[in-house]
N, C-alpha and C positions, 0 to 999 in steps of 0.2 A: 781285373783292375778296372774301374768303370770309372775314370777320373769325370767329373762336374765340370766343363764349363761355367766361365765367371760369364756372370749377370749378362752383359753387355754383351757377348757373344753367344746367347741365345739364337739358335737356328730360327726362322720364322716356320710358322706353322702354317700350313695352303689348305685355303678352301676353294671350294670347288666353285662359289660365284668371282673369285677373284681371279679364275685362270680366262686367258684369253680363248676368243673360238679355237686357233691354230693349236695351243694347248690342249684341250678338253678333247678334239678332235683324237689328239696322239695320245691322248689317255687313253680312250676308248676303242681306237683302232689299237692300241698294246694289250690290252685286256682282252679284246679277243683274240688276236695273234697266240698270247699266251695260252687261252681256253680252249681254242681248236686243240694246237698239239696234245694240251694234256688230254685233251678225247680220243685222240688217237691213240694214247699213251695206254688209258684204260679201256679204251677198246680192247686194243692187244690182250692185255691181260684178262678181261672179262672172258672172252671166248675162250682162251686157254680155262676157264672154268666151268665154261656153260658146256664144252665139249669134253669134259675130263672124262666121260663111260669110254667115249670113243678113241681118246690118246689111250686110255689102260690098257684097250683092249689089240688097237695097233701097233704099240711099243713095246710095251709091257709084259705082255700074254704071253707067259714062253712057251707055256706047256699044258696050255688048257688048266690052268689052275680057277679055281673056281671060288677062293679065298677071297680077304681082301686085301693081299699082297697086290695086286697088281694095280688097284685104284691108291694107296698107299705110296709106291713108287712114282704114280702118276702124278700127285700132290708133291712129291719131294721133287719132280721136275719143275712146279710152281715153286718151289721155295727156292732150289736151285738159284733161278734168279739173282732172289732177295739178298743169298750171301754173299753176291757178287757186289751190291749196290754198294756198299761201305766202300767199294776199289774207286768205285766211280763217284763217290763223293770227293774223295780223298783226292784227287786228280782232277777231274772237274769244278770240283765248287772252288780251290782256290785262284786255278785252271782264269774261272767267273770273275773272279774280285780283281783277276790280274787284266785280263786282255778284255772283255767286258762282256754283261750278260750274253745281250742277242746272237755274237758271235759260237758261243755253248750252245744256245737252243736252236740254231741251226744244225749242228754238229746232231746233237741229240736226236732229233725227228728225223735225219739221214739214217741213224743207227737203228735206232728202232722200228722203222718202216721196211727197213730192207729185212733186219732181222727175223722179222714177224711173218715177213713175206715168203722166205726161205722155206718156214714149216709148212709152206702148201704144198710142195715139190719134193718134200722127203719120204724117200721110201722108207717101208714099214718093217716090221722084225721078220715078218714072213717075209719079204725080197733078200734082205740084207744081215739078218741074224743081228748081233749086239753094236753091231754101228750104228745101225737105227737110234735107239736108244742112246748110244754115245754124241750121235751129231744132235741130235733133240734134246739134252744137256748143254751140247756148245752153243746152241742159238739162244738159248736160254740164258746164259751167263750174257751174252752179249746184251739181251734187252737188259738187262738187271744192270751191266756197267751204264748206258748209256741213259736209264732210269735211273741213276744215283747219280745224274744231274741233271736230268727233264724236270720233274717236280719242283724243288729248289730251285732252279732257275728262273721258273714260270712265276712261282710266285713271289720271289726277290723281285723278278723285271714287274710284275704287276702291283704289287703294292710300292713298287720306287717311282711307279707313275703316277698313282693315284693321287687325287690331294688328301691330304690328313684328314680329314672331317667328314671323308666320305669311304675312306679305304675299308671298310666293314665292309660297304654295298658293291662296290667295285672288283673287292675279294671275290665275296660269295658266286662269280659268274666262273672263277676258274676251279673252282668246286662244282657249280652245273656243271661244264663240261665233262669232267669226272662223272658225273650221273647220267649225262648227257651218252657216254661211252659207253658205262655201262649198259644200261637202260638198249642203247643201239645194239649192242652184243647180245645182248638176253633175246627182244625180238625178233635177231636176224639167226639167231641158234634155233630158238623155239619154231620159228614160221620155217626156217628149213626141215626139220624134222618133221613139222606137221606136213609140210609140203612132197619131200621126197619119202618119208617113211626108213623108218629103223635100216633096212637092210642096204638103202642106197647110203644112209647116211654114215655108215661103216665101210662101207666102199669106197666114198669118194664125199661124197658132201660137207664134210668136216672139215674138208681143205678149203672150201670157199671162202669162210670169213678168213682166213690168214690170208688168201692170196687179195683180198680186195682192198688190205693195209696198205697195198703201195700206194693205191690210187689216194687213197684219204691223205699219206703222209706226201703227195707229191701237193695237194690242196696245203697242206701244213705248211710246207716250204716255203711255197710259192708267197705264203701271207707273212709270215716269218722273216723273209731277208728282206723285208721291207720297211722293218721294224728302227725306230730309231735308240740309243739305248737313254737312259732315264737320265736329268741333269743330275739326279742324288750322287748319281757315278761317274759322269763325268765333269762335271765343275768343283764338285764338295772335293773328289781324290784327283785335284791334278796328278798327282803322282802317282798315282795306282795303275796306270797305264805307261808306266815309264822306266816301272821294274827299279825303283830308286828304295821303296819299304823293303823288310824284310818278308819273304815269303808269308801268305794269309796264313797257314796252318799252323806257321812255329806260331805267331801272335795270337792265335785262336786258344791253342792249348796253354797259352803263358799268360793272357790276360783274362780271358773269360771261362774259367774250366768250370766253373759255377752253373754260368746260362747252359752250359753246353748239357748238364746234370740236370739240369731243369725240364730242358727242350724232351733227353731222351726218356724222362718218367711219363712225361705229358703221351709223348708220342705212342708209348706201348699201346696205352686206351686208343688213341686214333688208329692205328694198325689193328687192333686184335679184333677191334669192334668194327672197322668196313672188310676186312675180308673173312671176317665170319657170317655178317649179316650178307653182304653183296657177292661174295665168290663160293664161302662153303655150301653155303645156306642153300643153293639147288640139289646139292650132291647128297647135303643132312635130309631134306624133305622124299625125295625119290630112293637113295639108296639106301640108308638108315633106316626112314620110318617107313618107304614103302608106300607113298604118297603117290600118286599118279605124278609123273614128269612137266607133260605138257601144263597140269593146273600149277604144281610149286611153280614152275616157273612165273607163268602169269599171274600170281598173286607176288611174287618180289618185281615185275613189271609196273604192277599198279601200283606198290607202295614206294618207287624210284619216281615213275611218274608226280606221284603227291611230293616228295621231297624236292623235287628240281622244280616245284609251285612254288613252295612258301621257301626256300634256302637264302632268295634273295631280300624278300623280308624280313627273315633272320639275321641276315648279315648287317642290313641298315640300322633295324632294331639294335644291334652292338655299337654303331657309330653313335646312337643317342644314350643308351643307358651304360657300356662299356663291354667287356668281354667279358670280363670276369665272371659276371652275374649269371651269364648265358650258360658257360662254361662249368663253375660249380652246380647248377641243377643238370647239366648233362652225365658229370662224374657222380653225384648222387644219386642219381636215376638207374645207372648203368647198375650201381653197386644193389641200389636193394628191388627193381625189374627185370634183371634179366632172368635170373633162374626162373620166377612166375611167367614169363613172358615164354618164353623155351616149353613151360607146360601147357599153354595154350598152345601154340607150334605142335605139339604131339598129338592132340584132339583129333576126330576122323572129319569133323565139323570145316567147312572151306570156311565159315563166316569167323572162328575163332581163332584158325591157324593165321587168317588174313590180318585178326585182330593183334597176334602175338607178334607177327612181322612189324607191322603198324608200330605198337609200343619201342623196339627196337629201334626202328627207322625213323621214327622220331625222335629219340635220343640220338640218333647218328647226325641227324641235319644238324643237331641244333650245336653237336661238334665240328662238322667240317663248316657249317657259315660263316666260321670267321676265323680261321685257323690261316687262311691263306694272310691275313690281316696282323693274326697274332704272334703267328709263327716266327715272318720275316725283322718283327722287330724285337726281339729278344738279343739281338747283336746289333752294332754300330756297321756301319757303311763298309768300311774297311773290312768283313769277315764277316760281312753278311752272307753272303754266297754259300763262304766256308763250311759259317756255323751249322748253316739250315743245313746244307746237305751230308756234311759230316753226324751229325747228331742224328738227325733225323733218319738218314739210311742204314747208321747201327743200328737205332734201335728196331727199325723195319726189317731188320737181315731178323736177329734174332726172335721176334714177338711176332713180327707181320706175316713175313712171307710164312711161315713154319707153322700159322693156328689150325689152318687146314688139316694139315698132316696131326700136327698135335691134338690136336681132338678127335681124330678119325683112328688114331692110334689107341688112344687113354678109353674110346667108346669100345674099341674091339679086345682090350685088356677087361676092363672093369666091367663092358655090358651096360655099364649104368648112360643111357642117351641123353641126361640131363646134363652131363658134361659141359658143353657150349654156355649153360647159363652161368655155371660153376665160374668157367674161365673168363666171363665178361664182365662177373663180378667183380672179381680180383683186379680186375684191368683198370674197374673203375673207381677201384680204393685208390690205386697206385695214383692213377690221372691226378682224382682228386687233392690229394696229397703236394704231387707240384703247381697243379696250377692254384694252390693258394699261395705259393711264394714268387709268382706272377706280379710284376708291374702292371697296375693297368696303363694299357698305351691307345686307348683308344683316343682320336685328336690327338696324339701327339706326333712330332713330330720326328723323320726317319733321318733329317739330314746331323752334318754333323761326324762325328767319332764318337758319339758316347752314348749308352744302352738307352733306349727311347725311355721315356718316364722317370730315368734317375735324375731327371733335374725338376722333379715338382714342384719342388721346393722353392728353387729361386725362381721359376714362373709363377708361383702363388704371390712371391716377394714384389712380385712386379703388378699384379694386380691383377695376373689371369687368371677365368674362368675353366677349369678343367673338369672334363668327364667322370664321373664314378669315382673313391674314393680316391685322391691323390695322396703319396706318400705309403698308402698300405699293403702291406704284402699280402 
């Protein structure tokens, strides 16, 4: 139910020369507040992918099996997670709407710093037989609750600071950080391998980047409870803090089950397509194809590099021309590049494999640069938190955390290795598909109770200038 505001009570829309210094100041100190943690966020999870030979082989390995049963298992330990995140949406993000973001994202970068940090210190199936493996499931579910409202949070609190006119540019930094994470995880995986050598790195080296999460999440913290939370939250919802509404989720599912249909088709593309290119895509180049380790790696190094250059260009570019625009050439892209793109990847050639990541990781930026932007406004104020993290971590339980396993599985059934291109394709009919019934909301405005962009209408009426097509799904 997306009731319109009359004319007169149109939200104003913020640009970013009319914010005061003290303003602009707490914009930009909230955007990065927000950006660090999510780097922690995807740290964590990056390592858990760059080191998957080495989880299979200490968790896993019961019995000298020599299959791909145990790299398999190893993956459903990454998915693990994922299925947890819908818990932590569902608790947290209304958890966000009610008591207020920063409060969540404090909470969150406690959980998932300690969590991450725990798997430096767990004994392996050879000390401890199937506990091993059982406690490395439990910490796992932990990052996934407390990830099913880090993400959402971060970018709720960062695009409620942002001004409207700039929230593209402003997004696209808590998306660096995510690159930024990765990108940190890949070089600190790779240079330890090259550094200590295979055999140390199964002994004990594997535990490093887990245990050096604390340090990074105590840097998080520390920037984090410093955070102010955004006026969109608290002046638009006096009440939202006063426990006076009806809970955010019953009004989520009762007023917007639409957006929520919307978010989770978009979202499956965003999920299938970064942890196949950014998490699988070490495991697909070395263990699949038989690629040398240390080069796969460094060639999704260098094309991370190139995406956290131009992401922030990207995202500005959506504040001037819209999302949308950005957005359907990414879902187009995905649907008829990726299978050709996966066939370069399989070449013996570094310059074409490099190329095939390339075409990929370009179509990835040009998704996540404004997603932090696009995302949080598809819901009004009130179930913003909600929406994002409710929607968004189903469909990440099911599509995101699982492409790993699901394409490591359907490779080792069918044989056929072209699989990954197969499934990114589909991802990107699906994307495409909702985000054409996408409001464009770029410049619009977040405050208020009503879906950003359904009042075009009577802003055209008034004699505003709006971004990209207004009124067009």
């Amino acid at each position: 139910m997306n009731t319109q505001p009359e004319a007169a009570e149109l939200p104003p829309i913020t640009r970013e020369i009319d914010l005061t210094p003290v303003q602009r100041k707490r914009a930009r100190k909230s955007v990065a507040g927000a950006a660090v943690g999510n780097a922690i966020e995807w740290f964590d999870y990056g390592i858990y992918g760059y080191l998957i030979a080495y989880i299979s082989e200490s968790f896993f390995t019961f019995n000298d099996d020599e299959s791909a049963l145990p790299r398999i298992l190893a993956f459903a330990g990454f998915a693990v997670s994922f299925l947890v995140r819908p818990l932590g949406g569902l608790i947290l993000g209304p958890l966000g709407d009610r008591v207020g973001r920063q409060r969540v994202l404090v909470f969150t970068i406690i959980l998932i710093s300690c969590s991450t940090a725990a798997i430096s210190v767990l004994p392996t199936f050879h000390d401890i037989g199937f506990a091993a493996p059982i406690l490395l499931m439990l910490l796992r579910m932990i990052q996934g609750f407390s990830a099913g409202g880090e993400y959402a949070g971060a970018a709720v609190f960062m695009s409620e600071h942002a001004p409207d006119n700039r929230r593209g540019f402003y997004g696209s930094f808590l998306e660096f950080g995510t690159l930024a994470g990765f990108s940190a995880a890949a070089l600190l995986c790779t240079g330890l391998t090259f550094a200590l050598g295979d055999e140390a790195m199964h002994a004990w080296g594997w535990r490093v980047p887990f245990a050096l999460t604390l340090l990074l999440g105590i840097i998080a913290l520390w920037m984090r409870r410093s955070l102010d939370e955004p006026e969109t939250f608290t002046k638009d919802l006096p009440d939202a803090n006063k426990g006076s509404q009806p809970n955010a989720g019953v009004r989520l599912f009762r007023d917007h089950p639409g957006q929520l249909l919307k978010l989770f088709g978009f979202v499956i593309l965003v999920n299938v397509a970064f942890y196949l290119v950014l998490t699988y895509m070490p495991s697909y180049l070395s263990e699949t194809l038989g690629h040398d380790p240390v080069q796969s790696n460094m060639s999704l190094v260098v094309i991370q590099l190139i995406m956290m250059a131009i992401i922030a260009p990207l995202g500005a570019l959506s504040d001037r021309i819209g999302r949308k625009p950005l957005l359907i050439t990414a879902c187009a892209g995905f649907t008829l590049l990726s299978v050709p793109a996966i066939m370069l990847v399989q070449t013996g050639s570094v310059w074409t494999q490099l190329g095939g990541i390339a075409v990929l990781g370009l179509l990835l930026v040009i998704v996540i640069s404004s997603i932090s932007a696009t995302l949080p406004a598809l819901f009004p104020t009130s179930v913003r938190y909600s929406g994002f993290a409710i929607g968004y971590n189903l469909s990440t339980a099911i599509f995101g955390g699982t492409a790993a396993m699901v394409n490591e599985a359907l490779i080792e059934v069918t044989g056929n290795t072209l699989v990954p291109g197969y499934y990114l394709a589909v991802a990107g009919l699906i994307g495409l598909v909702s985000v054409l019934t996408f409001n464009e909301t770029a410049g619009r405005s977040l405050r208020g109770n009503v879906v950003p962009g359904s009042d075009d209408a009577l802003r055209i009426a008034q004699g505003e200038q709006l971004i990209g097509r207004p009124g067009h799904k």
